[in-house]
Backbone bond lengths (Angstrom), bond angles and torsions (degrees), N, CA, C in turn:
res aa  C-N    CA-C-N  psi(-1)  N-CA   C-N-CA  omega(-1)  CA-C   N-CA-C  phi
1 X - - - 1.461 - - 1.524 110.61 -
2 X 1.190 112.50 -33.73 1.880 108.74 -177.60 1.376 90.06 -77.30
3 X 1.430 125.59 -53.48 1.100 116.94 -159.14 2.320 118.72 -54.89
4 X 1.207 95.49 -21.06 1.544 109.96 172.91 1.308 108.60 -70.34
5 X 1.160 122.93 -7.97 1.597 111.57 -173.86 1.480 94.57 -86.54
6 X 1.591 135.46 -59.32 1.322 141.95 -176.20 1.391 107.20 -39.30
7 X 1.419 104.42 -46.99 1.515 100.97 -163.13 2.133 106.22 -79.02
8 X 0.773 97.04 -16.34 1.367 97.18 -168.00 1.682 105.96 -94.60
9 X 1.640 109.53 3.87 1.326 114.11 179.36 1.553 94.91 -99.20
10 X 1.200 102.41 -39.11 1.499 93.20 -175.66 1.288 126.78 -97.27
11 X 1.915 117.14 24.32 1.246 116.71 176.00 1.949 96.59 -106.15
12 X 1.983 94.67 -23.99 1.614 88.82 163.48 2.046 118.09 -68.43
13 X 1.195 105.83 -29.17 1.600 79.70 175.52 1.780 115.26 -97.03
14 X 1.222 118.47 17.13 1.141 116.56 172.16 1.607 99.45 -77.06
15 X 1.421 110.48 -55.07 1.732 136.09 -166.97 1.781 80.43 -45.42
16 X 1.251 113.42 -75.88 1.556 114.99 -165.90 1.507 110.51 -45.72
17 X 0.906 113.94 -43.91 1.560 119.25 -169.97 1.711 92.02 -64.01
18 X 1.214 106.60 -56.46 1.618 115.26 -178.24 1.904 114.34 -36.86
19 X 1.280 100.51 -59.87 1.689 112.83 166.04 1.146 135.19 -41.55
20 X 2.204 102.06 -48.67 1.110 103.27 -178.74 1.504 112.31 -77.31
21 X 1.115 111.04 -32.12 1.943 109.58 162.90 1.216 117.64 -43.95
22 X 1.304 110.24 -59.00 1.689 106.87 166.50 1.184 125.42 -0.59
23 X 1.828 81.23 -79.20 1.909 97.41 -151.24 1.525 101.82 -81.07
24 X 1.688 119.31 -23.09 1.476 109.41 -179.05 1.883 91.75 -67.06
25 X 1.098 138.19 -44.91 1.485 142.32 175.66 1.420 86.06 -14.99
26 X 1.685 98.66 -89.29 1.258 113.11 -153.28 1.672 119.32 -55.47
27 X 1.193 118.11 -25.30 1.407 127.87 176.22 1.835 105.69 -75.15
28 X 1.052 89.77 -34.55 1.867 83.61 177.01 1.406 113.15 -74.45
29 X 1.571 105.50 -35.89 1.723 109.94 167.87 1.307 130.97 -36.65
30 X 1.829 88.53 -66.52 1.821 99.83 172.52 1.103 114.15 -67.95
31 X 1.248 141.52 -30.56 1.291 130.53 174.28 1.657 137.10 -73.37
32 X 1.180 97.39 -10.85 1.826 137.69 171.53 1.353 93.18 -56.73
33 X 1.938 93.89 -74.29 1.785 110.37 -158.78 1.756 104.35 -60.17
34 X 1.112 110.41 -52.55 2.049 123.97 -158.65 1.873 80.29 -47.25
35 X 1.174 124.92 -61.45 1.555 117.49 -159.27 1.630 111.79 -77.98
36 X 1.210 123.14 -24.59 1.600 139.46 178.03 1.821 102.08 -58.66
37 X 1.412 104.93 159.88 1.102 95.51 171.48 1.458 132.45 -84.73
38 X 0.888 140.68 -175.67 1.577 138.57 -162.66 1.633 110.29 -127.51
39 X 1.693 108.31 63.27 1.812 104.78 171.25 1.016 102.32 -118.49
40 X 0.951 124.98 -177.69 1.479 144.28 -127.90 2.128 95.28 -86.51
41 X 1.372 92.94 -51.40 1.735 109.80 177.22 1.903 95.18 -51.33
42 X 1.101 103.87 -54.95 1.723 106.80 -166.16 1.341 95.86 -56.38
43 X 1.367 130.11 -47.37 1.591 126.36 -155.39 1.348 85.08 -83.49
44 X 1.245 128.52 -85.50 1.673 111.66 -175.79 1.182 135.55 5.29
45 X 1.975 112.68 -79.89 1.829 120.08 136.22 1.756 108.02 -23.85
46 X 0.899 124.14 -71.65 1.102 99.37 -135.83 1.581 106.99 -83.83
47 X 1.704 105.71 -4.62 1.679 105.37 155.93 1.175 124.08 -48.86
48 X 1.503 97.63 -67.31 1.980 118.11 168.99 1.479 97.25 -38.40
49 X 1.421 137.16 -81.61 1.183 119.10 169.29 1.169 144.83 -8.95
50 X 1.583 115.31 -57.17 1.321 123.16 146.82 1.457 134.77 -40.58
51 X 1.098 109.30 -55.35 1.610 114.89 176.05 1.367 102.69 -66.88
52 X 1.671 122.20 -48.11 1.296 105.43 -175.73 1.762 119.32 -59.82
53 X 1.234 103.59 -25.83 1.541 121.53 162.93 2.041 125.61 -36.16
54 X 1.555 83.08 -68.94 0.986 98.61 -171.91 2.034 111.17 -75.62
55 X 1.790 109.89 -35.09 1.288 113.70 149.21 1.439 125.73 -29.47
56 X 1.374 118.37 -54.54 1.444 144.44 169.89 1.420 107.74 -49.44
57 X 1.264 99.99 -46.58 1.906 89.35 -163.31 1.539 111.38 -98.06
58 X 1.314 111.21 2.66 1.375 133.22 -168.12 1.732 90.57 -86.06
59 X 1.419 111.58 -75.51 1.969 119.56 159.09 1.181 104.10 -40.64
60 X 0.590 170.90 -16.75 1.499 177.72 93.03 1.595 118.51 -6.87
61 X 0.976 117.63 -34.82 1.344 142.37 -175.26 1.257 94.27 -102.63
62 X 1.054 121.10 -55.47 2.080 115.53 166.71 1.212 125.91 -64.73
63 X 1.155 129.43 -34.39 1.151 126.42 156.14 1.484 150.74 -67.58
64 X 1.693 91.56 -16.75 1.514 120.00 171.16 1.666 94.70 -75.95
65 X 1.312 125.72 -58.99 1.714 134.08 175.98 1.534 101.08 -33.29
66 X 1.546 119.98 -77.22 1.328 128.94 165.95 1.404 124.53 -8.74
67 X 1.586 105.99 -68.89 1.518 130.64 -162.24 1.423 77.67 -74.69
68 X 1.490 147.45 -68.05 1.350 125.30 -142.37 1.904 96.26 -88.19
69 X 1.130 126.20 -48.64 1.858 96.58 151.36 1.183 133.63 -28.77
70 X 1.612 120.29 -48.75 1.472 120.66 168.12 2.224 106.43 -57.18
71 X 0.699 126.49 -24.25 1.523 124.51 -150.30 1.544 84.74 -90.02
72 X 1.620 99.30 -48.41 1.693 90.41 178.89 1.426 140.53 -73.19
73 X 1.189 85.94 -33.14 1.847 109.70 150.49 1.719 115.02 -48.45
74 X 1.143 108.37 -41.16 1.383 116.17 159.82 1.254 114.26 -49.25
75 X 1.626 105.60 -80.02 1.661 102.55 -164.12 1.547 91.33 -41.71
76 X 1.229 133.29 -73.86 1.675 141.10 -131.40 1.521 78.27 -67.15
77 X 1.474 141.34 -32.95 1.631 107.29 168.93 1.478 124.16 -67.19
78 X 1.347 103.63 -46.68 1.591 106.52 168.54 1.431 124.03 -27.43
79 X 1.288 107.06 -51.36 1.464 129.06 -160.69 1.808 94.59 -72.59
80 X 1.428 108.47 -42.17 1.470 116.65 -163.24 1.694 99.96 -68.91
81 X 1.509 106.92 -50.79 1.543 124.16 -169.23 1.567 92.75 -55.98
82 X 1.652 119.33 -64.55 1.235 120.09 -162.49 1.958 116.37 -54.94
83 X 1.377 106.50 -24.14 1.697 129.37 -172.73 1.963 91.47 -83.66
84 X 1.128 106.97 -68.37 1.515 100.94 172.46 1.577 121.54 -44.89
85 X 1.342 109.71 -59.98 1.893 105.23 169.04 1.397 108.62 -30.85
86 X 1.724 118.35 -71.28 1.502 117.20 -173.46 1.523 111.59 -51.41
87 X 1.247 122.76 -31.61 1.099 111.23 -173.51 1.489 118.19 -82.02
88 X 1.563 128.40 -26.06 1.088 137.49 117.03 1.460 139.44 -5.27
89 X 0.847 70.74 -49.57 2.273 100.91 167.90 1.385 91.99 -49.05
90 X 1.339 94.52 -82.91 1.594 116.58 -165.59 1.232 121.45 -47.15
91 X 1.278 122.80 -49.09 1.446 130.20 170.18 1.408 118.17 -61.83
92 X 1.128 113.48 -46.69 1.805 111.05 158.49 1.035 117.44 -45.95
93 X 1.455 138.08 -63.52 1.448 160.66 156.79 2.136 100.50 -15.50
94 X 1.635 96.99 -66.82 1.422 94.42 -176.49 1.586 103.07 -92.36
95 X 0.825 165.43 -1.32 1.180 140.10 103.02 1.499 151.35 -15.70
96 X 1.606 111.09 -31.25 1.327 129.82 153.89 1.515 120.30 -64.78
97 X 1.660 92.92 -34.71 1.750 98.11 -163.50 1.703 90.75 -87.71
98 X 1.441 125.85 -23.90 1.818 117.07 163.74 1.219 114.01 -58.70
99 X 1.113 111.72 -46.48 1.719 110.33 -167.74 1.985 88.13 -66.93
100 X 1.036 139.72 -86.53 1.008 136.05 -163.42 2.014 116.53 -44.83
101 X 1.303 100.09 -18.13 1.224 101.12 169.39 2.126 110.31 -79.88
102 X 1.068 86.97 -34.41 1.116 103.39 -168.76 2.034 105.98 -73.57
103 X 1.175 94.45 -31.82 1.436 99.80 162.08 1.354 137.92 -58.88
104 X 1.318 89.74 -35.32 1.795 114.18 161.10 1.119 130.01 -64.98
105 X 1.768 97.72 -54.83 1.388 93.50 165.85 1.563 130.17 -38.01
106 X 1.519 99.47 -56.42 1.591 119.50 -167.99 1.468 104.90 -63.97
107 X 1.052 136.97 -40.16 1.098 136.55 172.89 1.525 118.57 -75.24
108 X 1.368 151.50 -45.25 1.695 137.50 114.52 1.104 91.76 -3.31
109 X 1.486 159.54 -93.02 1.389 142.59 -116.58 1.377 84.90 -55.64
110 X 1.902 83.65 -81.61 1.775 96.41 -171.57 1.630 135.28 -6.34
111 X 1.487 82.47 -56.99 1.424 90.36 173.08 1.060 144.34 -70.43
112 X 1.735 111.22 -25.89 1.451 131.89 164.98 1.356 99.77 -66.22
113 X 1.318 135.99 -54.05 1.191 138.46 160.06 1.715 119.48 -11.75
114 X 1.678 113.08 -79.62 1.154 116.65 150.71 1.000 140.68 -17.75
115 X 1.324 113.71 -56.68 1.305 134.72 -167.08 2.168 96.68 -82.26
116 X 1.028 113.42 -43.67 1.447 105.62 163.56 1.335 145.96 -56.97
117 X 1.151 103.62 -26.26 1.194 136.43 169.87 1.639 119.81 -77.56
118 X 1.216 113.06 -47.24 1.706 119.48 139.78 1.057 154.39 -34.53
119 X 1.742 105.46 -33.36 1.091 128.94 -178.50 1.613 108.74 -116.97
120 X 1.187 104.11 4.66 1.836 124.85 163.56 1.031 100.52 -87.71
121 X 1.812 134.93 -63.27 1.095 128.35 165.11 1.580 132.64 -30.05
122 X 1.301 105.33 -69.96 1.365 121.57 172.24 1.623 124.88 -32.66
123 X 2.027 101.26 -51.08 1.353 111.52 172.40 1.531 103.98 -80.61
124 X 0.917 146.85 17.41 1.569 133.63 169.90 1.503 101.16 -116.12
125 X 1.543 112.46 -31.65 1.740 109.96 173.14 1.911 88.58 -56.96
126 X 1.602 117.03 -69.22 1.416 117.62 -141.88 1.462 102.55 -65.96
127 X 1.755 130.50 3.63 1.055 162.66 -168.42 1.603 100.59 -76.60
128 X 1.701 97.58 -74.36 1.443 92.24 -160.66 1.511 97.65 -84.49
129 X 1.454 130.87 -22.13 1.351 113.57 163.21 1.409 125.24 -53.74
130 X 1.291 113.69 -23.52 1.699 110.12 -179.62 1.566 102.44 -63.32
131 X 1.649 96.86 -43.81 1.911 93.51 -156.45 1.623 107.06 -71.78
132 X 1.712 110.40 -12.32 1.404 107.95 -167.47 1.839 100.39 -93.45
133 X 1.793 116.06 -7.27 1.142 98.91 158.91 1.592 115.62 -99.44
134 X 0.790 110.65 -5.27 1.631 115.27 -172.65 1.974 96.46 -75.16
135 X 1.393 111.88 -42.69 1.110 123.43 177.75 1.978 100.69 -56.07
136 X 1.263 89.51 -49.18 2.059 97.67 -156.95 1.954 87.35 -73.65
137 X 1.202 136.87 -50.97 1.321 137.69 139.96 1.374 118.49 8.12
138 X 2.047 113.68 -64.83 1.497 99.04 -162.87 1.473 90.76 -92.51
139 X 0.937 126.89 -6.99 1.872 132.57 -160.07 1.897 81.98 -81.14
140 X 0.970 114.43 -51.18 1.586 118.30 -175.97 1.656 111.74 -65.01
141 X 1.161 101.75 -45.13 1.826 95.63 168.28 1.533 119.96 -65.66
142 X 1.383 107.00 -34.98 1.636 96.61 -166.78 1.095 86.15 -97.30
143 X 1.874 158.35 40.49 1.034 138.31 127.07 1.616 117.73 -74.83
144 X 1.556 89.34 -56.68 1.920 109.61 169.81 2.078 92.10 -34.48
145 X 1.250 109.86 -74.86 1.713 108.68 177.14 1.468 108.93 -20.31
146 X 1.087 101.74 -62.41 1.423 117.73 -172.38 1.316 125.12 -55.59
147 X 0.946 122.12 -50.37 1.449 138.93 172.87 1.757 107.61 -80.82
148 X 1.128 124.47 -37.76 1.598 116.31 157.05 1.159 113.52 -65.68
149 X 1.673 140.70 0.89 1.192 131.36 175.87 1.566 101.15 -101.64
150 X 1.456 110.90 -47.57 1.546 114.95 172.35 1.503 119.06 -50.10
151 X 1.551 106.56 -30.02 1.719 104.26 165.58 1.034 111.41 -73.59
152 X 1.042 139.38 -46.28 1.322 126.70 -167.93 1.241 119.73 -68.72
153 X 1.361 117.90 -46.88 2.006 120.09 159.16 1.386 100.88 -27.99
154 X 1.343 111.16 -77.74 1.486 124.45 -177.20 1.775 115.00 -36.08
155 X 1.342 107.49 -44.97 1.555 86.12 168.89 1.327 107.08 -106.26
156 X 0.879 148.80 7.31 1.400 122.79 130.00 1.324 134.79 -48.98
157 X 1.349 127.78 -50.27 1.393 146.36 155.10 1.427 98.62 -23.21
158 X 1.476 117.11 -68.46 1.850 136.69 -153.03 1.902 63.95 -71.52
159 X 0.914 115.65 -93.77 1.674 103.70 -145.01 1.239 125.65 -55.66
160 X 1.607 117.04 -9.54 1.828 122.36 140.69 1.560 105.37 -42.37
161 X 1.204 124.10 -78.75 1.354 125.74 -151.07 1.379 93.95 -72.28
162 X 1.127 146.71 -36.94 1.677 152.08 152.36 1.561 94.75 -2.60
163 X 1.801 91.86 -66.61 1.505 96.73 -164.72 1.445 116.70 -82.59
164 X 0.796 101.88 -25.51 1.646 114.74 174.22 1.834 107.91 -65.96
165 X 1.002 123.54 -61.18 1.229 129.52 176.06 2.008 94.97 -48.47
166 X 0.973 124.27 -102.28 1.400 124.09 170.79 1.258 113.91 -4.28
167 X 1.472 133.78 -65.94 0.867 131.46 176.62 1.304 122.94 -45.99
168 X 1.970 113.56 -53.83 1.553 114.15 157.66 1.420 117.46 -29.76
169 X 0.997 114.05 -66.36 1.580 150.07 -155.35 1.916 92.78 -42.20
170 X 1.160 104.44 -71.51 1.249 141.79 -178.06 1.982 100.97 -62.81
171 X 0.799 128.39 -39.12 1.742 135.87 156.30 1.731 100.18 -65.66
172 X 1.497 136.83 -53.35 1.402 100.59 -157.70 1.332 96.20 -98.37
173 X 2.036 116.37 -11.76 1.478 74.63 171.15 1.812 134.68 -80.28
174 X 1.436 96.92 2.17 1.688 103.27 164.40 0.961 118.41 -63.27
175 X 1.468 120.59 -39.86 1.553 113.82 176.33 1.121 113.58 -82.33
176 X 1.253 134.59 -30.93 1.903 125.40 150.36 1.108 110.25 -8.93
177 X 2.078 105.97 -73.17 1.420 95.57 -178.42 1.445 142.99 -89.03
178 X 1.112 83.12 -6.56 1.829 87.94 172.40 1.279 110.91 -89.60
179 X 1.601 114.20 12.06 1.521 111.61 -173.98 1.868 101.06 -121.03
180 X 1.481 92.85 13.49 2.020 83.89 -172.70 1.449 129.28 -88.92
181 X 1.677 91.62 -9.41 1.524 86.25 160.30 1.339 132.47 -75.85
182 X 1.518 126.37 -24.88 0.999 124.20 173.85 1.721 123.47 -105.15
183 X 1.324 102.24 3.97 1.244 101.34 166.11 1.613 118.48 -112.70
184 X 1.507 109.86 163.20 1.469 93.84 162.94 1.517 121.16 -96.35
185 X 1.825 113.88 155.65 1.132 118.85 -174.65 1.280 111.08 -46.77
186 X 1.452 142.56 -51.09 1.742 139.71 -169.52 1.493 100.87 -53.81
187 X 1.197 120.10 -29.69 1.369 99.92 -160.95 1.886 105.88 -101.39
188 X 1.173 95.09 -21.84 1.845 108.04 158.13 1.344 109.07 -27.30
189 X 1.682 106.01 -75.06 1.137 134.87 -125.59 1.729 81.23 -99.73
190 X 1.434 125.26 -26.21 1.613 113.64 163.18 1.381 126.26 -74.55
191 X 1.108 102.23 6.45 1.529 103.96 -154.76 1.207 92.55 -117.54
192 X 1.005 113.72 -54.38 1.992 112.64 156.60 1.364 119.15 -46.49
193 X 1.365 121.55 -35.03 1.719 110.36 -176.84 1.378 92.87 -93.64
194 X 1.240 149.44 -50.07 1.122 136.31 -176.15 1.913 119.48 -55.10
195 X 1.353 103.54 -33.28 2.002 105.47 160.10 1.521 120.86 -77.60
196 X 1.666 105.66 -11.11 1.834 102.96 176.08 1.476 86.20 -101.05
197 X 1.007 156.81 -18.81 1.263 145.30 160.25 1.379 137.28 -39.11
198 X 1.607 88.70 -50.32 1.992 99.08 -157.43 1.622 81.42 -103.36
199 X 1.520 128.64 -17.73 1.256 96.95 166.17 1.706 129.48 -90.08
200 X 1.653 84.85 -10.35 1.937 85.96 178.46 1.663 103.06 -53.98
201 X 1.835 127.42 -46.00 1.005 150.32 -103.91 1.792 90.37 -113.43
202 X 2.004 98.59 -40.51 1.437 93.52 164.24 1.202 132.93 -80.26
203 X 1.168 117.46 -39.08 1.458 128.89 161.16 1.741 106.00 -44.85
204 X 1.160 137.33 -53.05 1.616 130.35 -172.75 1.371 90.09 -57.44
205 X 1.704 124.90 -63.69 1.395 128.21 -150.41 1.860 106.88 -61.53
206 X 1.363 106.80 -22.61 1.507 88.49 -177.05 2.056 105.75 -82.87
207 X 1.334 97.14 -32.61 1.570 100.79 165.94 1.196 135.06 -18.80
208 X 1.714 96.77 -69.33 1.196 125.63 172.65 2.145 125.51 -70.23
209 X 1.095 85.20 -24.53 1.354 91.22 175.57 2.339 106.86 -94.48
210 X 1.151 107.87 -12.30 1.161 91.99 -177.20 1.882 104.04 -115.67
């Protein structure tokens, strides 16, 4: 399409050049014949002349029609070329503004990217911390187990010796009395604090040791 503009400039000055030959043609013609002589051979020529003349100016006359169709054919390319550039315009224009959109995009990816990858991290850190409390969790129940089972021995135990102690208790003071005639009261009454003693004393000590 650019390239049609050159050529169509230079088929208009060929056309012109073409014309102006013409008419100097034809002006050298008539001016040949008007001074030449006038017999019958000359007028003949210079009929043929004529027609070839008027042949001439007729192509000439067509080609001038042509050339100014071609000129308009021109503008309406001009007009087309100049409407295509702008539109050209535009498409460059939104094309620039894709690529730069598109830059954005890609870079958001990235970053969402990043950012996923972070939060992969994060959930596999908050991952193995769950399992290492979930772990520290059952280690904590089956001690709590443990130690609610050790209480309970323990008071059972305490309320064996509860009864056991009582029961002693309840044995020497029978023999206190079935023993007071022949004993004396001081030594009763030691003999009783010294058996509520060593058993208060065993009973604490297993307490304390378990």
């Amino acid at each position: 399409m650019h390239t049609a503009v050159p050529k169509l400039k230079k088929l208009y000055h060929l056309l012109m050049e073409v014309a102006s030959v013409g008419h100097l043609l034809s002006s050298l013609i008539s001016h040949h014949f008007s001074s030449a002589s006038t017999s019958q051979s000359d007028r003949a020529i210079t009929g043929q002349l004529d027609l070839d003349k008027a042949e001439l100016n007729a192509q000439i006359e067509t080609l001038q029609s042509k050339l100014s169709a071609l000129e308009d054919d021109n503008d309406h390319l001009q007009e087309k070329i100049s409407n295509l550039q702008a539109d050209r315009d535009k498409l460059e224009e939104s094309y620039s503004n894709l690529e730069q959109s598109l830059a954005g995009v890609t870079q958001r990816s990235v970053e969402l990217d990043h950012e996923k990858l972070d939060l992969h991290s994060k959930l596999e850190t908050h991952g193995s911390q769950l399992s290492v409390l979930q772990s520290q969790l059952i280690e904590h129940q089956e001690t709590v187990t443990n130690l609610q089972e050790e209480r309970n021995k323990l008071e059972e135990e305490s309320k064996k010796l509860e009864e056991s102690l009582a029961s002693l208790v309840f044995q020497l003071v029978n023999e206190s009395f079935s023993n007071q005639m022949t004993m004396k009261p001081t030594s009763v009454i030691f003999q009783f604090q010294f058996t509520c003693g060593s058993s208060s004393s065993l009973l604490r000590d297993r307490k304390e040791g378990q």
